[in-house]
Backbone bond lengths (Angstrom), bond angles and torsions (degrees), N, CA, C in turn:
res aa  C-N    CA-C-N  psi(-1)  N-CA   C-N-CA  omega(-1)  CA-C   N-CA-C  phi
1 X - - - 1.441 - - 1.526 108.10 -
2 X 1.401 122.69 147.07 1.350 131.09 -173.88 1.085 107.13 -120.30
3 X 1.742 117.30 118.25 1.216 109.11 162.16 1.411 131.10 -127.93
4 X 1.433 114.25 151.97 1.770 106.61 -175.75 1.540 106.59 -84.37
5 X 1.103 127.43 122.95 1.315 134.86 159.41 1.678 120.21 -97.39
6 X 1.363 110.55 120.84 1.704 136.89 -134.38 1.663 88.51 -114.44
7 X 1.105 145.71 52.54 1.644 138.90 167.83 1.109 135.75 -110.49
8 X 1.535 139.60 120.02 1.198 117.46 -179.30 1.611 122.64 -86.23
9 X 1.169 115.34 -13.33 1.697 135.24 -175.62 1.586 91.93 -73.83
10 X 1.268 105.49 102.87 2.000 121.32 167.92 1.496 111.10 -32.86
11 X 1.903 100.54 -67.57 2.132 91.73 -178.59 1.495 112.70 -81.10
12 X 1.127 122.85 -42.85 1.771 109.05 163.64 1.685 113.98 -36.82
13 X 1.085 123.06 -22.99 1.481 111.77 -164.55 2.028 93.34 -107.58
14 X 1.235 108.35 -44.04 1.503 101.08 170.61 1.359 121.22 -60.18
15 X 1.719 111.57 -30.13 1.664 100.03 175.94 1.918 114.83 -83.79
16 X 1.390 98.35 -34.56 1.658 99.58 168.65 1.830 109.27 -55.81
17 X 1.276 110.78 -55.19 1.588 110.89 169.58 1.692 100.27 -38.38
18 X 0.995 128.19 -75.00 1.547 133.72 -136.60 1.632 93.19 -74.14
19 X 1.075 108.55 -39.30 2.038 113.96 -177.01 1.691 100.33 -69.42
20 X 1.389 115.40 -37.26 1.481 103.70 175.71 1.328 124.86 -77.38
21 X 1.107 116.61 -51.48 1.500 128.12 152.13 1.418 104.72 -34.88
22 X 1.127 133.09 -91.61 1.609 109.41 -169.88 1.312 109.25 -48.59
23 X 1.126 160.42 -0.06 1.571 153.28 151.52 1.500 118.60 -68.02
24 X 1.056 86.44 -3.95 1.664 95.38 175.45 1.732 112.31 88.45
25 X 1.544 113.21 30.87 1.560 111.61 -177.63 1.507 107.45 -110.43
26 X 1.307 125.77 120.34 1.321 112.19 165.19 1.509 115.03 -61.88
27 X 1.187 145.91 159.85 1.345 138.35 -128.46 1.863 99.04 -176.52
28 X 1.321 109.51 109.66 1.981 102.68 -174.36 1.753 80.87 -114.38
29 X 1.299 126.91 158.78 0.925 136.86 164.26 1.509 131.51 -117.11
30 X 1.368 135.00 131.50 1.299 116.08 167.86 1.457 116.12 -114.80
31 X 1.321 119.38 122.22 1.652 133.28 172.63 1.620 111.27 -44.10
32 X 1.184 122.50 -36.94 1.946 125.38 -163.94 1.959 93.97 -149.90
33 X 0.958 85.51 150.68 1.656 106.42 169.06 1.355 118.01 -79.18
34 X 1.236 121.10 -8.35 1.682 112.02 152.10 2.123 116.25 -61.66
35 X 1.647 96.26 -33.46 1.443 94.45 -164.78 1.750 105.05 -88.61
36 X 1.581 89.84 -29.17 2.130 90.82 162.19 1.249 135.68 -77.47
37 X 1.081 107.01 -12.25 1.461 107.00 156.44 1.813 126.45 -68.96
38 X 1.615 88.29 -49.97 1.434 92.89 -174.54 1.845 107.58 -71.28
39 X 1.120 111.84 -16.87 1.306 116.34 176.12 1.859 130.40 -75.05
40 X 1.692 91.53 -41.07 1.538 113.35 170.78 1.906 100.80 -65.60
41 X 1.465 116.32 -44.28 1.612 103.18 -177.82 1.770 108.22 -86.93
42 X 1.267 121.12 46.74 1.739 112.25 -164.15 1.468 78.88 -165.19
43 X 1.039 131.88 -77.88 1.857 119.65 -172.69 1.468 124.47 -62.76
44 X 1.073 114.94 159.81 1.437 115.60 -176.30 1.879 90.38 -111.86
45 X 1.284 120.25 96.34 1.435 131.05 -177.14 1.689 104.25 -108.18
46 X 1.666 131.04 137.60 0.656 119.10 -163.97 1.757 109.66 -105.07
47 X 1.458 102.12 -1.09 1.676 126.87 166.10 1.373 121.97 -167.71
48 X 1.200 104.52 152.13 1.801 95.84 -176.49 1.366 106.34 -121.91
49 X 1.367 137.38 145.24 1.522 148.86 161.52 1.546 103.59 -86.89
50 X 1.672 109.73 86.79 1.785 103.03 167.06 1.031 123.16 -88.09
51 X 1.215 131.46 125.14 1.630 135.85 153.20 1.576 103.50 -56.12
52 X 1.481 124.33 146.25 1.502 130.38 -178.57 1.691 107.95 -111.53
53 X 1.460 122.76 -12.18 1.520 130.31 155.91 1.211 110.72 -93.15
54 X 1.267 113.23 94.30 1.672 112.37 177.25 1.788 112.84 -127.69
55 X 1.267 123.01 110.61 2.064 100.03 163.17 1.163 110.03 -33.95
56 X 1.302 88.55 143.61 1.607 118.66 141.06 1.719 94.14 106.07
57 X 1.398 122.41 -83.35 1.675 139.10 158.31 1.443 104.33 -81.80
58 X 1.382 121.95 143.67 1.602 118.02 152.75 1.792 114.06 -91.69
59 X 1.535 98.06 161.94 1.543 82.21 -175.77 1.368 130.58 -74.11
60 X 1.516 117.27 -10.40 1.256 115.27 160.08 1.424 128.34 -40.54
61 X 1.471 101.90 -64.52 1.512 99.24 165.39 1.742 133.38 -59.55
62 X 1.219 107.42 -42.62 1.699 112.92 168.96 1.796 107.25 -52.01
63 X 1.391 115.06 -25.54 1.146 123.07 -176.58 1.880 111.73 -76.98
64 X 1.448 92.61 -36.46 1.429 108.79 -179.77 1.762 114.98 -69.50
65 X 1.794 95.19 -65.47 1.359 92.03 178.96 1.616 126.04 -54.32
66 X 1.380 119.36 -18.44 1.498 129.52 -174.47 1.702 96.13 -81.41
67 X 1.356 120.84 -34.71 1.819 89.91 -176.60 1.469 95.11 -106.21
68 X 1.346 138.74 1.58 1.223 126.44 158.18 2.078 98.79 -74.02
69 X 0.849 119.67 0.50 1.535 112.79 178.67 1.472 100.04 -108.62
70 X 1.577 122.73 -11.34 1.439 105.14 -175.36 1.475 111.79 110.33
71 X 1.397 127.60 -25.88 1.128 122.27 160.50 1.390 135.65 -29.38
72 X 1.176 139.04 96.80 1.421 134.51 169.34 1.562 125.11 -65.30
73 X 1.085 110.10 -8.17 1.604 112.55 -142.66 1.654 92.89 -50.94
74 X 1.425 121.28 157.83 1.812 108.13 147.95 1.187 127.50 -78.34
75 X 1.075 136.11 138.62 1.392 144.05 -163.21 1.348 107.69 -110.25
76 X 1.481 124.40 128.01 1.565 113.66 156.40 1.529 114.39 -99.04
77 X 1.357 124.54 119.28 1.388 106.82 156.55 1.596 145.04 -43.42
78 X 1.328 131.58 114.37 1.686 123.08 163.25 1.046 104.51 -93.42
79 X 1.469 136.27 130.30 0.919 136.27 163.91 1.666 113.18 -147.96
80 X 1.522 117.18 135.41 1.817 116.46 158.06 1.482 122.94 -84.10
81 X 1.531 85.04 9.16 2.013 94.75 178.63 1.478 109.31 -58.79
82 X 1.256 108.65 132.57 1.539 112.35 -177.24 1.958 105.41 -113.17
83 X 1.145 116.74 -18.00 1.375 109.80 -176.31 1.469 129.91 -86.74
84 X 1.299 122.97 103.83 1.509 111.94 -173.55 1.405 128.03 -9.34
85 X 1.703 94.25 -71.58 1.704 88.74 170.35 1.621 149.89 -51.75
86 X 1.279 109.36 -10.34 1.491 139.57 176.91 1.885 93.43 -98.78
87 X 1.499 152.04 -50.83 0.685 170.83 85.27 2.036 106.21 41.73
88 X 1.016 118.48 -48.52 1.700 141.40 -160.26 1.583 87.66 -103.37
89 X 1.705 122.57 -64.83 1.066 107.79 -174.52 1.695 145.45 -84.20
């Protein structure tokens, strides 16, 4: 199984990498939502782990433009968002 992992935080994304990878997932990562976007419409990923605080794009939108493009992939949210409304959207 292939998955995109969506983080901009360096050791959060090396220890999520390293825990998936030993589970047996190959694992591509993108640092900012300029490079997950272009990655979610170019790879064939079979789920993605998004962070929703990202430079450059946030993941809301990378989230947006990918199923306004047709993207299916399933998505899991990461998020430290604590407010419903951020939470809903």
């Amino acid at each position: 199984m292939r998955i995109l992992l969506v983080e901009d935080d360096p050791d959060l994304a090396r220890q999520l990498k390293g825990a998936l990878a030993d589970a047996g997932y190959a694992v591509d990562h993108a640092p900012d939502g300029e490079e997950a976007q272009f990655l979610g419409e170019t790879e064939p990923y079979d789920a993605v782990i998004l962070d929703l605080g990202l430079p450059k794009v946030d993941g809301v939108s990378v989230l947006e433009r990918w199923r306004r493009g047709e993207v299916a992939t399933p998505v899991l949210i990461l998020t430290a968002r604590g407010a419903w409304s951020e939470k809903v959207a």
